[in-house]
C-alpha positions in Angstrom: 133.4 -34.6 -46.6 136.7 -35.6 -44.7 137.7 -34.7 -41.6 140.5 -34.8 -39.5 140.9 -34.3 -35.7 143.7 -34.2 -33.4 141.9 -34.4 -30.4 138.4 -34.7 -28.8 137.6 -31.2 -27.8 137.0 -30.0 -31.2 134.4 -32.7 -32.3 131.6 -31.5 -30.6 131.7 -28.0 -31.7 132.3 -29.1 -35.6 130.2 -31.9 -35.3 127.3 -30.7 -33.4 124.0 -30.5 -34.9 123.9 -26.7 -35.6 126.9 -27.1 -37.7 126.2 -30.0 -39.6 122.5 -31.2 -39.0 121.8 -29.2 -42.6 123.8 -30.9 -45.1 121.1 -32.6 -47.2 123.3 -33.1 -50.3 126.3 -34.9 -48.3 126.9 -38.4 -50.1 130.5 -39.3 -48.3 131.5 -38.6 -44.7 135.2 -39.6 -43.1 135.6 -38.7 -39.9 140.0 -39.7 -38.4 140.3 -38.9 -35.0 143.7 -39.0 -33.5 145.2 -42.6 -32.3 146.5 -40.3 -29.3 142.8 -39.9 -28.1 141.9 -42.6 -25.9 139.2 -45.2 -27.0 135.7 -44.8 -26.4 135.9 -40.9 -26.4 135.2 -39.5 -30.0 131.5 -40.3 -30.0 129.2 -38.2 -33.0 127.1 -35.9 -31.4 123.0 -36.9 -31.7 121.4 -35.1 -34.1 124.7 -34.4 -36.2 123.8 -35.2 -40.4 120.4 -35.4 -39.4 119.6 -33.8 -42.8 122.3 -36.0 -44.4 119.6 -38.7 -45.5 121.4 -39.1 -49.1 124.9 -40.6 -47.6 126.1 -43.5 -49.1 129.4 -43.8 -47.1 130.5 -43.5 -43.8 134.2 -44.7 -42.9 135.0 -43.9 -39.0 138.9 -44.2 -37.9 138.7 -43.8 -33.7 135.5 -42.6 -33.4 132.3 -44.0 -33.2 128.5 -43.1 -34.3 126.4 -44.6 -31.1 122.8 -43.5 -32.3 120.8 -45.7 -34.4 121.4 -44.9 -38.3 118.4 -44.2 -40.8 119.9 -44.3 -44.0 118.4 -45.9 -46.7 120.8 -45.1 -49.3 124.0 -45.8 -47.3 125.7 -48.9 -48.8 129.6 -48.9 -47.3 129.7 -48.4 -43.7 133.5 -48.7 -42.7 134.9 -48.7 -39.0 138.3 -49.5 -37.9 138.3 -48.8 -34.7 141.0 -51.8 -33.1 140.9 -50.5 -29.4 137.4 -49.8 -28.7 135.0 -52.1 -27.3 131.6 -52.5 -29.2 128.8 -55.0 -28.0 127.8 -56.9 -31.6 124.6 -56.2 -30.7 124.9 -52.8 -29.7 126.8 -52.4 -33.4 123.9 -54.0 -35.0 121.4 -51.9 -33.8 123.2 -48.8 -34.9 123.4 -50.1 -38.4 119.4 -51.9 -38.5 118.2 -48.9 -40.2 120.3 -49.1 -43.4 118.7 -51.3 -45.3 120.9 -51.2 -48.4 124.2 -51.4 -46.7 126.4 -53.6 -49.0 130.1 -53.6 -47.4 131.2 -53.6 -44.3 135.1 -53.7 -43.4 135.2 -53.4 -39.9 137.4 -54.0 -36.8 136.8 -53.4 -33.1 137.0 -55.9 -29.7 134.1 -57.4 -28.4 132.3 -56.0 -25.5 130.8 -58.9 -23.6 126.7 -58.0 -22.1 125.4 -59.3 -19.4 121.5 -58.7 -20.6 121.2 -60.1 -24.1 118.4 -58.1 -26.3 115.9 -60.6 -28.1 116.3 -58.1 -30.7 117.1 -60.4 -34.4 118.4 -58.4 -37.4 118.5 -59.0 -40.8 120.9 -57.6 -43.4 119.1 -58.2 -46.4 121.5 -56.5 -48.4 124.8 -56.7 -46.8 127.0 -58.5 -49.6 130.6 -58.4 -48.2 132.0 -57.9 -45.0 136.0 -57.6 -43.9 136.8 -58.1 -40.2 138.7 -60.0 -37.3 138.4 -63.7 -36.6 138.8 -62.4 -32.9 135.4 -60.8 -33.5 134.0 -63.4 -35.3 135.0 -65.8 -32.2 133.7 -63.9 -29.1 130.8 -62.4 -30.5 129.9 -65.0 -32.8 127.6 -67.1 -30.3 125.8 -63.7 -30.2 125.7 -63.2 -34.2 124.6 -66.7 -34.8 121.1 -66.2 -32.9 120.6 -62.8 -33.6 121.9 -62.0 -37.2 121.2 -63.0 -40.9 122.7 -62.2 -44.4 121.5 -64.0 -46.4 123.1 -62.3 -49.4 126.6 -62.0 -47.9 129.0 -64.0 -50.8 132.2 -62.3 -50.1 133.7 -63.2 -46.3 137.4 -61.6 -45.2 138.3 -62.9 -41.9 142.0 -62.4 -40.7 143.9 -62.5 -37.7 143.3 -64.7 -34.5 140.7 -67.1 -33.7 138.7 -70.3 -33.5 137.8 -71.9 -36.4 134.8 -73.4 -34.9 133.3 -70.3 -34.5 133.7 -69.1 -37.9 132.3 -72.3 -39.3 129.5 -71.9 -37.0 129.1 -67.9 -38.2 129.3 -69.4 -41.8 126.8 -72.0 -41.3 124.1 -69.6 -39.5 124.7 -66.2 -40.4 126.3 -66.7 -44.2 125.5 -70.1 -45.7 125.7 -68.4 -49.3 129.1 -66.9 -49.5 130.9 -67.4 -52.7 134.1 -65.5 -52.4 135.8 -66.4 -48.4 139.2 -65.1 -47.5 141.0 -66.3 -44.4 144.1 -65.2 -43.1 144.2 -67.1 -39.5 147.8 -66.5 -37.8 149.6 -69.7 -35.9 151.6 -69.3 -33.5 155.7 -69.6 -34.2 156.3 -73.4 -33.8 152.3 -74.7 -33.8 152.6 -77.5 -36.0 148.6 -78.2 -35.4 146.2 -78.2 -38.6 143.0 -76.1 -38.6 139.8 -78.1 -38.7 139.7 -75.9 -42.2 137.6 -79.2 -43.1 134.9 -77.6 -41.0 134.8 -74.1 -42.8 134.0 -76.5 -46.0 131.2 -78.0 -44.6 129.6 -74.9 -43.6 130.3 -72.8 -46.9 128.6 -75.4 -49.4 128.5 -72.9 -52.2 131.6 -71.8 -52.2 133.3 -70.5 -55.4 136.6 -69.3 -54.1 138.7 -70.4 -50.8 141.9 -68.3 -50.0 143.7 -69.0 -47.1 146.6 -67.7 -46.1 149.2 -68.7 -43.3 147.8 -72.0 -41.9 149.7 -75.5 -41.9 147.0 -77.3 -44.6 146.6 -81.4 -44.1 145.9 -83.8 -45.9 142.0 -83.8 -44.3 141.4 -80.7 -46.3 142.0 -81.9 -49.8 140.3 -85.4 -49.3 137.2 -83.3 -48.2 137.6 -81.7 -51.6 138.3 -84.5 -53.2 135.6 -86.6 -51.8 132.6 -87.6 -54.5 128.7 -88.2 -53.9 127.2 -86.9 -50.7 130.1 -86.4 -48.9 131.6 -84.1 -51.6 132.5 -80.6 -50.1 132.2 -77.1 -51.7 131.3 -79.2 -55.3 131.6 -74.8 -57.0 134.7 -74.2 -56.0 136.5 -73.3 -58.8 140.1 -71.2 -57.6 141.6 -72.2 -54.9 145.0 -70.3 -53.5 147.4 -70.9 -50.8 149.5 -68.0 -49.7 152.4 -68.3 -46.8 150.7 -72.4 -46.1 152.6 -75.7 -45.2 151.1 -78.4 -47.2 151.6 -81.4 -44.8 150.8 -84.1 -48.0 151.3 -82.7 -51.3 149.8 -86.5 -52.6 146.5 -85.4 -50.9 146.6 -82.2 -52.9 147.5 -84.2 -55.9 144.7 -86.3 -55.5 142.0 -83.5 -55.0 143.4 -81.8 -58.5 142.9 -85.0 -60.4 139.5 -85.4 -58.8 138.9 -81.9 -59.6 140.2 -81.9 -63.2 139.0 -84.9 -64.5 136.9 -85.2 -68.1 133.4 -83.9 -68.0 133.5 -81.0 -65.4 133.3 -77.7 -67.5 130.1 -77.6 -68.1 128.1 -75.1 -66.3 125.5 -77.6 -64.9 128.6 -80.0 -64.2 128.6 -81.7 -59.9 131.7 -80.5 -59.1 133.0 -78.0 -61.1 136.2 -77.9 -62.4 139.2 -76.3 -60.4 140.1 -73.8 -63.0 142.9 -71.3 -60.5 145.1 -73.4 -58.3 147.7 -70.7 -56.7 150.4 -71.8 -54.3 152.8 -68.6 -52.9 155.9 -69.4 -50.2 154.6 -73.2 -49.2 156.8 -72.8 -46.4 158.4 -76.2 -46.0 158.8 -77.0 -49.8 157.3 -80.2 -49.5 156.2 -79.8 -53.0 159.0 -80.7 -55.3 159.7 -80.5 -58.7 157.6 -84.1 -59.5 154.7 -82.8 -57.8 154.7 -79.8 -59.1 154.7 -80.7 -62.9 151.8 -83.2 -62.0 149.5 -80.5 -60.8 150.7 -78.4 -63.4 150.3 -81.3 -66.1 146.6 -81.5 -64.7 145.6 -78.3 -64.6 146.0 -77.4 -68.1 145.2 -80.9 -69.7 142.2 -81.1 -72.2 139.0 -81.9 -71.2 136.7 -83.4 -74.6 139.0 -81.9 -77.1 138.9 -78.7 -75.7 141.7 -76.5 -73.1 140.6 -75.5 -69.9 140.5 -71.8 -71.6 138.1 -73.0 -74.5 135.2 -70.9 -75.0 132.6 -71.8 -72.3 135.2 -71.9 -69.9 136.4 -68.1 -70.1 137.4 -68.0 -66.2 140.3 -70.5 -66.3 143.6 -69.4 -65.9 146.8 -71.0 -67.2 149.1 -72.6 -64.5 152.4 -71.8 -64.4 155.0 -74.0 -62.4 158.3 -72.2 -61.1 160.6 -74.1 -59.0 164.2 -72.9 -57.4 166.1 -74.6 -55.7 165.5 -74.7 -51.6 162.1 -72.6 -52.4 158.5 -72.9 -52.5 156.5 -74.0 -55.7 154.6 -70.9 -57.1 151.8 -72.8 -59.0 149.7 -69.5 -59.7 
């Protein structure tokens, strides 16, 4: 079931619960309001879907579901609601009933409370989720005493924020992501590195890192290329750069031969092998056409007599090197 409004006055009388509190067979609600309608104003009646115990998604585009959900077969719960201002734990109690929700893409601002609830919640379930680094920043000192997932592998994080904070989110609420995506924007002229060094600590089973739009330093790719104890995400296998400046491409040289080297495709192998390197628009081009045929030299070399795409080793992925002049190495 879809619906669309164009303003506020109709969603109590469709909603309400004598329209739509018998609907025991619904499996998939949308419900768009209007971005004309201010924030804060399309709130689901209580007692609307109250029959509706078989939904599995719910995706809510300005408007908001304030009553505390008990669905136990709802697995996508999707909110993108940029201008309204939701408490995290206010949002967590709506969602504590659902104990099999899976993915959660959301977006909203964070309401600061005064009164913190002692409440803690547990998303036993919850294996992806898709939202703001702004979020992640303010409410994060929140999420980290309050909220666990311990099955959450697949992290999106993009816009502003403090890397600190998402480390921090990583380390307490996430420490078994696999699969972490983050698009952090720099302000025009920053030529500060994130502490993305950090963000490796805290994710130490990390199978893919792509990061998008950052100035990348030579810290990050001694981390990676570090061996024994202080060896940093020793899983990650694909690593891509979209949109970065890479600040040392020897550092990054370095890490792929650390990461390539004899002896690291086996599954039981400490690290594994780097098997998808992918570098789109480095913005300065500091990565010229020597570099690049190193890396991609190293990438596809032999390891025991066999290619990186021998049988045992069906993830790797060819690297291709494509250089013109005053651009960016695509190493994908």
């Amino acid at each position: 079931m879809q619906m669309l409004f164009a303003g506020s006055d109709a969603l109590i009388p469709v909603l309400g619960p004598g329209i739509t509190g018998d609907i025991p067979s619904l499996r998939h609600l949308s419900v768009h309001m209007s971005e004309a309608v201010s924030p804060g104003i399309a709130i689901i009646p209580t007692g609307a879907f109250r029959e509706s115990q078989h939904l599995q998604t719910i995706q809510l585009r300005n408007s908001w579901w304030s009553q505390r959900l008990q669905l136990q077969e709802l697995t996508t719960f999707d909110v993108y609601n940029p201008y309204w201002h939701i408490s995290p734990q206010g949002f967590l109690k709506t969602i504590a009933g659902c104990s099999n929700l899976r993915h959660m893409p959301i977006e909203f601002d964070h309401k600061p409370v005064v009164v913190q609830s002692r409440d803690f919640f547990q998303l036993e379930n919850l294996e992806s989720l898709h939202t703001t680094c702004e979020w992640i920043t303010l409410a994060g000192p929140i999420l980290d005493q309050c909220m666990i997932a311990p099955k959450l592998t697949n992290l999106e994080l993009y816009g502003r924020g403090e890397v600190s904070a998402i480390a921090e989110f990583i380390h307490s609420v996430a420490p078994n992501i696999r699969q972490l995506r983050l698009g952090l924007q720099q302000d025009q002229g920053d030529d500060t590195a994130f502490d993305l060094v950090s963000i490796l600590r805290s994710a130490k089973k990390l199978v893919e890192f792509a990061i998008d739009n950052v100035l990348v330093d030579a810290a990050f790719f001694q981390a990676l290329g570090e061996e024994g104890s202080n060896m940093s995400c020793p899983l990650l296998t694909s690593l891509i750069f979209k949109d970065v400046t890479i600040t040392d491409p020897s550092a990054l040289l370095q890490m792929v031969q650390s990461r390539t080297r004899p002896g690291l495709t086996g599954e039981t192998s400490i690290p594994r092998r780097l098997m998808v390197l992918g570098i789109q628009g480095e913005k300065q081009g500091e990565i010229n056409a020597w570099y690049a045929q190193q890396i991609d030299e190293l990438m596809n070399r032999e390891d025991d007599g066999q290619s990186p795409m021998a049988e045992g080793c069906s993830n790797a992925t060819n690297v291709a090197t494509e250089i013109e002049p005053d651009q960016a190495v695509s190493v994908e």
